[in-house]
Phi, psi and omega in degrees: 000164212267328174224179209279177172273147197250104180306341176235142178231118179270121172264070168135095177277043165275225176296289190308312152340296179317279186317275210326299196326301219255006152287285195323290178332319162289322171281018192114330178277140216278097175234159198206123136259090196271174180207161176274319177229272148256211173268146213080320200309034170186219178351273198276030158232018159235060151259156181304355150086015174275129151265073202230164193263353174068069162321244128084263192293003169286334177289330172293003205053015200279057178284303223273333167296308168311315198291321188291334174282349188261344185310302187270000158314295210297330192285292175316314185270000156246349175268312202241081196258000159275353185227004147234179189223141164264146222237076200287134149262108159291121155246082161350137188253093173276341154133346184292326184240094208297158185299313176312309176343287193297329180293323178301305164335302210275313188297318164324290162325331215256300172273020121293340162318297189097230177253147192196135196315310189313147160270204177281153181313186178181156169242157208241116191307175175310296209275030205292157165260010162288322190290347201291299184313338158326127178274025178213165177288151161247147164272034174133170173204181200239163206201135189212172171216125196249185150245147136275147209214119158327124174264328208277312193292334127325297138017267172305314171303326182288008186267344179258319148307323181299310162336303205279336160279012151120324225267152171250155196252127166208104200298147154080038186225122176259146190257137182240328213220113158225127186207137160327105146309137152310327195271001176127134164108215193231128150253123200247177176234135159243169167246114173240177165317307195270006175112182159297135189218144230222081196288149168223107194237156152329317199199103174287166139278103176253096205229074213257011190070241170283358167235043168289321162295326182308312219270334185299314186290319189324325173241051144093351179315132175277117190318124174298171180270139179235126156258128186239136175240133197267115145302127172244150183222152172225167186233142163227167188298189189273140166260344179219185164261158175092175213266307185335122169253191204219144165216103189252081161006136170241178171287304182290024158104298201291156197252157163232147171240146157236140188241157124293149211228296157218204171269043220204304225189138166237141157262154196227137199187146025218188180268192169187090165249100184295165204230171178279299198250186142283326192285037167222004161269148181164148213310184181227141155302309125013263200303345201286303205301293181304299169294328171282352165281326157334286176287334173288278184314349189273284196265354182056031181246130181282112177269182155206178180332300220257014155266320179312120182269354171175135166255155192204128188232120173273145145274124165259150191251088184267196178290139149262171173109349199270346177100336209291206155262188177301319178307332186230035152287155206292064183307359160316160161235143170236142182260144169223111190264145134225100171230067197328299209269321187123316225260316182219213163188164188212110164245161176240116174218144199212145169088188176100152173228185199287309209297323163245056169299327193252002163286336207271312148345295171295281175344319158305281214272002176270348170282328186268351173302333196266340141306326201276342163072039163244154216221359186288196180210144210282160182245344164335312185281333197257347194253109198310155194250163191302114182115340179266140182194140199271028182228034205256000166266338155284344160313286172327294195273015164286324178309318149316314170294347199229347212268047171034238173304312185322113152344109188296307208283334171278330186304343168289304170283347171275357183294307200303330206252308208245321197086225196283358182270347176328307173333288169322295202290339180308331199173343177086022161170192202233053169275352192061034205264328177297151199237082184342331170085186168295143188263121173265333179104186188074351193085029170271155166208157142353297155316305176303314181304299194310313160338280181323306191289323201256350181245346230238279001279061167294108188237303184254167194306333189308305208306314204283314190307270227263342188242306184265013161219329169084003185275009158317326177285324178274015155312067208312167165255031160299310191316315142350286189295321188267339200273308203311294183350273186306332147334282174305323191271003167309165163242075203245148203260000000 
């Protein structure tokens, strides 16, 4: 084989992926993780960017899921604590759902949480002056707090702690060939850019998301039932001012969230369209139509198309098979190991969302100990992820303080995006001495794009746009068009 043996070869670096990597890898185990295309690059950098316990899925009896979720909030918000925000949600009392419901709901959610930073729910009078932005009077609303979360930058870090252990990471490497070594194990193949390379591992992981069936037939397997449900997100001008987001009740039951996104725009989202294919997704006019009747009906503002400053569609790849509809399919997840023989072992994992990638993650590899012939315990929840620190607001104003010339506002977004890792990239200490490079707009520079490419495994301009900084929306598309230019004329290995 072209390289030594690996105990795990991970098939897909979206979140779970991510997570399994840096959990296995912190216990000791020798890993290579690949995607066909990048990282993030699908399901987990289009999601409501939310970390929650899914208020909502309580109407489901889905208690034991909300408890694990709201669990690994409390986890999330001490590990990735530059990437995430605590999130006040407004609900309105509009009439779908009687107001006790929702005070029962809620006080529920608040004690499955358990002890939890966040504060508590609340109920909020008629004369809230927020509810004013309504387009009709309401009779008061409930008021709850979730996180927000970079979700593609999450991603990425654990992908970076895994890293920092020993595990290799390879975006844009498609697994084409998996077959039994006789003497034990998988002999796989990968497709890269650079040609074929040729793997040898203990055990795959097949945690490809919606193309969990594809990678299953490779090694001869009958494809598990995948249900795939599309999201649609629209970005809109700002309808207010402030920090506050919304959950907002429909007539069919399904919920919509407007986030503030920044001070420019809030975004809304999501849809639940089921899909045939992975190739078929992408918004409907349909989804579009629904979310701005969504705000039209909230706010009493009529949008049109040609308002959206930007859309986007995630798959979630859920368990198939339960009979429900979308609204009420199973956000649960599952693992299926096979490992009959001894000699090698396939695990499969389907379902699962971002708030509990890193249980379903300890979970996995507390499965494979007993093939890999391993005996640890995972170290994930304690271990703060890169870029994360419990000093990090004094950090934040020394940078300030020291970044000279630099733009406070970028040094701001770079705070949001790198943490504690800012230092470095301005200049590699916090003297300001570094030099931001050419401004592509949007709040991109130079630095940063390099940032990406030499820490990042950033390979093409989309990667730097839309997943590791995301100044892509703000972006004119001269701007776009010329940031790709200047991209393509790099020499980034």
């Amino acid at each position: 084989m072209a390289s030594p043996s690996h105990d795990l070869l991970i098939v897909g670096a979206g979140i779970n992926g991510a997570g399994i990597a840096r959990d296995a890898a912190l216990r000791g185990l020798s890993v290579v993780v690949c995607d066909r295309g990048d990282i993030a690059g699908a399901t987990s950098s289009a999601s409501t960017k939310l970390i929650h316990g899914g208020i909502r899925y309580l109407e489901q009896a889905a208690f034991g899921l909300v408890r694990e979720s709201l669990r690994e909030r409390e986890i999330l918000g001490r590990i990735a604590a530059h990437l995430v925000r605590p999130q006040r949600f407004i609900v309105p009392h509009t009439g779908e759902r009687p107001a006790w419901m929702l005070a029962i709901g809620l006080r529920l959610y608040d004690l499955l949480a358990g002890r939890h930073s966040l504060p508590a729910s609340q109920r909020l009078p008629p004369d809230f002056p927020l509810l004013r932005q309504l387009g009709r009077p309401v009779s008061g609303a409930h008021a709850y707090f979730d996180l927000w979360v970079d979700d593609a930058r999450l991603t990425l870090t654990n992908l970076m702690d895994a890293r920092t252990h020993g595990a290799e990471v390879l975006p844009r490497h498609a697994l084409v060939a998996a077959s039994p070594d006789p003497a034990g194990g998988w002999r796989c193949t990968l497709a890269g850019r650079a040609g074929r390379r040729d793997i040898h591992a203990r055990c795959v992981v097949n945690v490809a998301g919606p193309w969990v069936a594809e990678v299953e037939r490779l090694r001869g397997a009958p494809p598990p039932p995948v249900r795939l449900v599309q999201g649609t997100h629209i970005l809109l001008p700002r309808l207010h001012a402030g920090d506050d987001a919304w959950l907002l009740q429909q007539p069919d039951r399904r919920v919509v969230f407007v986030i503030p996104w920044d001070t420019h725009s809030h975004l809304v989202g999501t849809t639940e369209t089921e899909l045939d294919s992975p190739s078929a997704s992408g918004a409907t006019a349909a989804e579009l139509e629904y979310l701005l009747s969504a705000i039209q009906r909230a706010f009493g503002r009529r949008l049109h198309t040609d308002d959206i400053q930007w859309a986007f569609s995630g798959m979630r790849p859920l368990i198939g098979g339960d009979g429900r509809d979308a609204r009420t399919a199973s956000r649960e997840y599952r693992l299926s190991l096979d490992a009959p023989d001894g000699q090698r072992a396939w695990l499969t994992v389907q379902g699962g969302k971002l708030t509990t990638y890193r249980r379903l993650a300890e979970t996995a590899v507390d499965l494979l100990n007993g093939p890999l012939g391993h005996a640890t315990r995972s170290s994930t929840a304690d271990r703060e992820l890169p870029g994360s620190g419990s000093a990090g607001s004094a950090a934040l104003a020394t940078l300030h303080r020291e970044a000279g010339i630099l733009p406070t506002d970028w040094i701001d977004a770079l705070w949001r995006r790198h943490g504690t890792l800012t230092a470095r990239l301005i200049g590699g200490d916090t003297r300001g001495t570094g030099d931001p490079g050419r401004d592509f707009g949007g709040g991109l520079f130079e630095a940063e794009a390099r940032w990406c490419a030499a820490h990042e495994w950033a390979t093409d301009a989309e990667d730097v746009m839309w997943r590791r900084t995301r100044c892509g929306v703000r972006m004119s598309p001269v701007q776009r068009a010329a940031f790709s230019s200047w991209w393509r004329a790099q020499s980034f290995a």
